[in-house]
C-alpha positions, 0 to 999 in steps of 0.5 A: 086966360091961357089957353093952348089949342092942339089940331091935327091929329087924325088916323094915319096908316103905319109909316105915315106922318102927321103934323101937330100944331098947338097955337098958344094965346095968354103968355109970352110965348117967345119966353115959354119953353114947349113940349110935346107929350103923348099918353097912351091908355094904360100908361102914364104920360111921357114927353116926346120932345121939348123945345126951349125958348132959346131955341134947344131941342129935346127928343124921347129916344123913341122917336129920334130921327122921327120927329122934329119939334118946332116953334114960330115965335110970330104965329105963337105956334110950336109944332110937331112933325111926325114920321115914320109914324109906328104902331107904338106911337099912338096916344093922345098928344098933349101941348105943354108951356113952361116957364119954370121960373115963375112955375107956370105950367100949361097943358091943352086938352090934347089930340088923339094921333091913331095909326092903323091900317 
């Protein structure tokens, strides 16, 4: 059973920063690629970055510079650290596994991320 568990999300005043864990168990997560997405209410859900199982990064122009993606392929956890964190970045924080060539495609429950002050 596969099974992706997102912590850390929490209240946090503008220009904060959080850090994002989701912990992976049921795949071989060295060969998975992982993704962070957000969704706010009212607006579909967005990537916010990706990182390979090779090890490439990807980022949503929105929080470039920001945000850093990051696995440790020992503890099958990805992370996501975020800075600077702005009033547009809250939303519930999805974790996502993808092996595309055997159209595997995971989500965890997610994890809400408010910023306020």
């Amino acid at each position: 059973q596969v099974q992706l568990v997102e912590s850390g999300g929490g209240l946090v005043q503008p220009g904060g920063s959080l850090r994002l864990s989701c912990a992976a168990s049921g795949i071989i997560f060295r060969a998975y690629d992982m993704g962070w997405y957000r969704q706010a209410p009212g607006k579909q859900r967005e990537l916010v970055a990706r990182i390979l199982a090779g090890g490439g990064t990807n980022y949503a122009d929105s929080v470039k510079g920001r945000f850093t993606i990051s696995r440790d392929n020992a503890k099958n956890t990805v992370f996501l650290q975020m800075t600077s964190l702005k009033p547009e970045d809250p939303a519930v924080y999805y974790c996502n596994a993808r092996f595309d060539l055997l159209r595997h495609d995971y989500w965890g429950q997610g994890t809400q991320v408010t910023v306020s002050s």
